[in-house]
N, C-alpha and C positions, 0 to 999 in steps of 0.2 A: 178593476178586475183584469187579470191577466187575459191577455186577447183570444188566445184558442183556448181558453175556459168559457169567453164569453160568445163562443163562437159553439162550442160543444153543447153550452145549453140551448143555444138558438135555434140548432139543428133537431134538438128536442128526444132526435133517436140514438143510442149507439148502436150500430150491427155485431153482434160479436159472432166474429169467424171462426171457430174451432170443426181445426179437423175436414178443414177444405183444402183439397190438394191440390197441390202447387200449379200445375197443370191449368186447372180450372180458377186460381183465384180473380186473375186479371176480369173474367167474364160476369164471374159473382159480383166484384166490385162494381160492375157498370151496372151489369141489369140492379143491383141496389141502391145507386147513384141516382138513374135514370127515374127510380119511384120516389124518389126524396131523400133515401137515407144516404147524408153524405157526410156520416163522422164512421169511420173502419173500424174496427180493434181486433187486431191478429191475434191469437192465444200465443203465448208464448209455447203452450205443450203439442202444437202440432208441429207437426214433421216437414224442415222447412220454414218456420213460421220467418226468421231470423230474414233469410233471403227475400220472403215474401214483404214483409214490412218495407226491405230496401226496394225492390220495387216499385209496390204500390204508389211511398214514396217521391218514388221518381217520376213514375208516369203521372202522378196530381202535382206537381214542383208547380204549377202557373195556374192551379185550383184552390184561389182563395178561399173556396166554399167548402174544401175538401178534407175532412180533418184521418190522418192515418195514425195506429197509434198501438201497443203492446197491451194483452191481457194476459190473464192468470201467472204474472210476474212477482215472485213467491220472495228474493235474495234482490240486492243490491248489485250483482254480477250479471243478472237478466237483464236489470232494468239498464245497465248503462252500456250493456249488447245491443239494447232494444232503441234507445237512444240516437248511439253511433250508425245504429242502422236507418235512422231516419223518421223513428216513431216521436210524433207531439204532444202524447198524452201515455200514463201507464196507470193502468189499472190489476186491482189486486183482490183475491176471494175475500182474504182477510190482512189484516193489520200486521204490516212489517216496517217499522222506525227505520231501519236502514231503508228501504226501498224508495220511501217518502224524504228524505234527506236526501239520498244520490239525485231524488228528480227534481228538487229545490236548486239544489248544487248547480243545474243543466239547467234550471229554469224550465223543464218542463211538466204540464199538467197532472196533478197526480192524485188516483182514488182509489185509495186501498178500500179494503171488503170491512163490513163492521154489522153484528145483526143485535147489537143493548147499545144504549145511552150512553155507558160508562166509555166504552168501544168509540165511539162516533167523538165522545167529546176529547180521549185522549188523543186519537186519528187527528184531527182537526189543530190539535193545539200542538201535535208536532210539525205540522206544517202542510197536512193534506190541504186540495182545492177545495175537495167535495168527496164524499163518502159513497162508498156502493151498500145501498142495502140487500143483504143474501142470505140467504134463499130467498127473494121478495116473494113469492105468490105462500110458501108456509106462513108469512110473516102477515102478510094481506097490506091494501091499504089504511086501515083504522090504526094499525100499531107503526107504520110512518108517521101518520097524522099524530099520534100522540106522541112519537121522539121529538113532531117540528111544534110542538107546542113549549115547552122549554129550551127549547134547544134550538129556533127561529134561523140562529144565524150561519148553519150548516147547508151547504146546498147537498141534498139527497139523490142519487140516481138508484130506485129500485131495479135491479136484475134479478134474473131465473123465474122462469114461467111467465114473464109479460108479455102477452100478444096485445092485437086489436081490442078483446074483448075484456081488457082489466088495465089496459094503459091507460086510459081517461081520468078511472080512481083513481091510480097513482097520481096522476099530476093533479086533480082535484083535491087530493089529501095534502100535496103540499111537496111533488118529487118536481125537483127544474128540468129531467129529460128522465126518460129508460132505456136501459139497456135491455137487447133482444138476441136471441141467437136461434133458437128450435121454431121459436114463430117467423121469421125472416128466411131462414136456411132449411130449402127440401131438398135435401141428398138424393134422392128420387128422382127430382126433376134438374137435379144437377148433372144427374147420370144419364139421364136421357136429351141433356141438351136443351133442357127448356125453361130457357131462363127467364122468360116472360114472367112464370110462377111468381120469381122472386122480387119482380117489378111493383106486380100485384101485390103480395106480399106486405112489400117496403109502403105503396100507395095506402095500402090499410092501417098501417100502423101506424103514420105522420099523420092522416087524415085522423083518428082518434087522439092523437095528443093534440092536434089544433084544434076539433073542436072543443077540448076539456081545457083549451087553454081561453 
């Protein structure tokens, strides 16, 4: 298994950053770091995102534990921006062949979005790592659990809608991490400076996939 795949699943969580401004990302990244969650994923559609990845980046360069990385990367022109910038993993809402190819090319981690079986199995055999399932909370745990019963040897990250209180299912049904962004990320206590929230937050969420694991 490719190393920051297996370093992605290990970490259990991804945070996804969208729509944290620039200003503020260095601060979010810590107090997230600080509660566990130490795999990033900058949206590609925020304002900035490109800079921010280079960063992030930089400031984790001697954080073996720290994985930075590009999401909602739609075109093969994102992803190898997102790349040059310094990102180790790219993730995708949904399935794009080029996208998954340019990150094979770079040798970097790559999981396009896929919400059917047919989706998951052709994602996979073009050359994905691992699959994101999306909308995960429309989708629930039981209908992951039924794609990894055929389909065993795709590793799943459910995103959208996974907090504390439904990460457990997921990894109990059969997902090797999730992705998180509205349950990790309060613009509110972003605004006010209180990044502790997001400590808490991040504490809650690792502490549900360890004990489901």
């Amino acid at each position: 298994m490719h190393e920051d795949m297996q370093q992605l699943v290990d970490s259990g969580v991804i945070a996804v950053l969208r729509g944290v401004e620039q200003d503020d990302v260095a601060q979010v990244a810590e107090a997230l770091i600080e509660g566990g969650v130490t795999t990033l994923e900058v949206t590609a559609d925020t304002p900035g995102a490109m800079e921010m990845i280079e960063d992030l980046a930089t400031t984790y360069a001697d954080r073996d534990d720290v994985l930075v990385g590009a999401g909602t990367v739609l075109d093969a022109e994102t992803a190898r921006a997102a790349l040059l910038a310094g990102a180790e993993f790219v993730v995708s809402p949904s399935f794009h062949e080029d996208v998954v190819e340019t990150c094979n090319r770079y040798g970097a981690v790559v999981a396009p979005g896929v919400a059917t079986p047919t989706e998951a199995i052709e994602a996979y055999q073009t050359g994905a790592d691992l699959v994101k399932l999306f909308p995960a909370s429309d989708l629930g745990p039981s209908y992951l659990g039924s794609i990894k019963g055929p389909l065993g040897q795709i590793p799943i990250v459910p995103t959208g809608g996974v907090g504390p209180d439904n990460a457990g299912e997921f990894i109990e049904a059969g997902a090797c991490a999730v992705g998180a962004g509205g349950s990790l990320i309060d613009d509110e206590a972003i605004a006010a400076g209180d990044y502790d929230v997001l400590t808490d937050n991040a504490e809650a969420l690792v502490a549900a996939v360890e004990d489901a694991r």
